[in-house]
N, C-alpha and C positions, 0 to 999 in steps of 0.2 A: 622266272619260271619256277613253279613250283616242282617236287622231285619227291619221290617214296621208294623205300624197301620195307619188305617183308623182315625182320629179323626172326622169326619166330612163329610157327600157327600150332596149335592141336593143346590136348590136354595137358598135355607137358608143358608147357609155356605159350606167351603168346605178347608181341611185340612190334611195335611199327614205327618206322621214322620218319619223318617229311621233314622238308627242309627247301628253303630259297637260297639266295643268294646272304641274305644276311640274318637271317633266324633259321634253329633245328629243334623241332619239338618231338619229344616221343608221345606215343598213343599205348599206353600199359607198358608192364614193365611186368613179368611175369616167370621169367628165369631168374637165375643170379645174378647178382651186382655186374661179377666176374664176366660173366657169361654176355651180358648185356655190353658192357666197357669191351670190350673184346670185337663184337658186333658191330659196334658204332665203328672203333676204330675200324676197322675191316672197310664199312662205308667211307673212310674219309674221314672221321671227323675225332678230336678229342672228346672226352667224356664230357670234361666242363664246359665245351660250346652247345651244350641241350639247354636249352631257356626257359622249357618246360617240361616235366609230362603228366600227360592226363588221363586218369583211370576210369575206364568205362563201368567196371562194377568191382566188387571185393573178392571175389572168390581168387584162390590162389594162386591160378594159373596167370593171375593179371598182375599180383602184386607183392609178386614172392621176393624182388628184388627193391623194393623203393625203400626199406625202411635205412641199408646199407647205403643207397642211393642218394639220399636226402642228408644222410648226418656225413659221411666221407667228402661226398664232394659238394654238397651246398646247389644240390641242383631244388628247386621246388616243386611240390608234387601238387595237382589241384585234383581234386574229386567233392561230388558233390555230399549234403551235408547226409543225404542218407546212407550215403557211401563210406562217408568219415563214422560213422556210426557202428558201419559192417567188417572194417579194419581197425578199429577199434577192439572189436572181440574177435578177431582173427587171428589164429593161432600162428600164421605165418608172419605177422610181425609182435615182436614181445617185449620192445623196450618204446616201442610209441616212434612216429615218422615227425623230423626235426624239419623243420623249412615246408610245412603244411598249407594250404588255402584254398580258397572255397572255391569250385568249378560254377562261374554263371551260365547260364543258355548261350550266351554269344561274347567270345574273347577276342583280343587281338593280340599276337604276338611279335611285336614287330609288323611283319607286314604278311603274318599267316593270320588268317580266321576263324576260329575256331567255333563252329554253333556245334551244342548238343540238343540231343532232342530224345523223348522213353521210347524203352523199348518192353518189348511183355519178357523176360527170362526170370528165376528164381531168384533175385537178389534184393537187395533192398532200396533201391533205385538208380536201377541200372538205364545206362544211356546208350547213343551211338552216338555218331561224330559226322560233322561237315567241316571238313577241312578245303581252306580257299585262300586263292592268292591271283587279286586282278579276277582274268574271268576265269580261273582256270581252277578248277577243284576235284575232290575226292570225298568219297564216302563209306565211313569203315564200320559196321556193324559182325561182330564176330561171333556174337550169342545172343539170339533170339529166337524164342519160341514159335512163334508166328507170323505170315507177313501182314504189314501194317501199309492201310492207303497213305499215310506219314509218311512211310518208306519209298514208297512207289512213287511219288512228286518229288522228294529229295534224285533218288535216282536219275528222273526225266532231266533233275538241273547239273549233271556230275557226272565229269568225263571217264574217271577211276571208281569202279562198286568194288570194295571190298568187301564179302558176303560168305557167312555160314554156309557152307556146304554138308551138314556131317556125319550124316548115314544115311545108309540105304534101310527103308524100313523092312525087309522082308531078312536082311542080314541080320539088324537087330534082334527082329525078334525070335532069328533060332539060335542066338551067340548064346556066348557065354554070360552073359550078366543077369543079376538076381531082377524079380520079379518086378520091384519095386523101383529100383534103377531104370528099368526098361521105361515104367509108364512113367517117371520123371522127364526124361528123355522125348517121350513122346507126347507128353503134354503141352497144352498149350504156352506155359513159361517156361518149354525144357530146350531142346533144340530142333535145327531146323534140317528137315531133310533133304535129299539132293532133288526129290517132285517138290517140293514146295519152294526151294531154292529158286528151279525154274520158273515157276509158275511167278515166283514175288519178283522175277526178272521180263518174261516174256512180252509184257506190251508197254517193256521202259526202254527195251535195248535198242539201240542203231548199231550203223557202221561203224560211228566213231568213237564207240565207246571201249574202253578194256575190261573185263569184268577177272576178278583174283578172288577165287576159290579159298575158303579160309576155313580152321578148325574142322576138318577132315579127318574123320575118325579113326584110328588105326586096327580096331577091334571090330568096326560095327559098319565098312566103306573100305573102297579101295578108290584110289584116285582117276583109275578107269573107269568105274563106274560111277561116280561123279562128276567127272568132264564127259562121258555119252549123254547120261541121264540132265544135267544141263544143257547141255548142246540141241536136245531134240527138243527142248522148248524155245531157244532164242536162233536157231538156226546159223548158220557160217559167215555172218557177217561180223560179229564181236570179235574181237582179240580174248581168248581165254586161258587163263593164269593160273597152276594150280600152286599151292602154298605146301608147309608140312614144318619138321624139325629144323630146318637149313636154313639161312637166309635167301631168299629169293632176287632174281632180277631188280635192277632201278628203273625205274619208270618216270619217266618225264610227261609233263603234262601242258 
């Protein structure tokens, strides 16, 4: 059976772990070393039993903990090579990531699966994640700009959507952030808002699915308005999950 927690959603960090009966991979790694070992253990599990984790793009929020990660405890980090590229000049690691390797389109970990596949956000080749075990999988994309018909067939085959939720655009655009920030944001590689959340949800969801509200903004969203403003496009039959700075529920799949 495969199993996920939320360690982490939002700008501040952001962090996920699945895990079976005999493998536990993280999905980013995006708090502290501290922060993260803390987490895991909370789930159950020692630090040194992660097998892998895999970083969906570079920006900070994903990978503010691996560099500690990688040389402490020997766990291996894969990201792809344009990725390795974007953490390379990344200020948030500064002495280079020890125990490195390349992220291909389809992994096995033991007896998890791991397929990536692009996604449209600001980095230098940022991914998302199908994570599976037997017939039973999940699907984590936490930053993207746009929804993509990629997306939307991945969905139709994935019991768990973990999905960008992360503003409301009318709160955006009277907040507080600079002009520039806004149409970053708003752009087609920036993030995704809680109408377009639904809308990349609405003709993939059933009953059986769970859907986990992810990177919810705390500036720019309120978690109520995010679970309404989804809700009225997939209507009361999903399971719906919101995420934030906490770790979240375990989900079994």
């Amino acid at each position: 059976m495969l199993h996920m927690r939320n360690l982490a959603s939002g700008s501040s960090g952001n962090s996920t772990i699945f895990w079976t009966d005999s493998s536990v991979i993280l999905v980013d790694a995006g708090l502290t070393a501290l922060q993260i070992r803390r987490r895991v253990e909370d789930t159950g599990f020692d630090i040194e039993e992660i097998d892998a984790i895999l970083i969906s793009h570079e920006h900070t929020d994903h990978i503010r903990g691996i560099e500690i990660l990688s040389r402490r405890y020997g766990i291996k980090i894969y990201a792809n090579e344009g990725t390795w590229k974007g953490i390379e000049k990344s200020k948030s690691v500064k002495k280079g990531v020890e125990n490195r390797a390349l992220l291909k389109d389809d992994m096995l970990f033991g007896d998890i699966r791991v397929e990536s596949f692009p996604v449209p956000h600001d980095a230098t080749d940022p991914v998302g994640f199908r994570i599976s075990s037997g017939s039973e999988s999940a699907v984590i994309v936490t930053d993207i700009g746009h929804p993509t018909s990629y997306l939307s067939r991945i969905i139709r085959k994935s019991s768990v959507i973990v999905i960008e939720s992360n503003h409301d655009i009318e709160m955006l655009l009277n907040g507080p952030y600079p002009y520039y920030l806004k149409q970053r944001i708003l752009g087609p590689e920036g993030h995704l808002s809680n109408e377009d959340c639904g809308r990349a949800l609405e003709d993939s969801i059933d009953g059986d699915k769970t859907v986990v509200l992810a990177h919810i903004s705390e500036h720019n969203n309120t978690p109520e308005l995010a679970e309404k403003t989804v809700r009225s496009h997939i209507g009361d039959g999903a399971e719906l999950i919101l995420t934030g700075r906490d770790p979240g529920p375990v989900l079994e799949m």
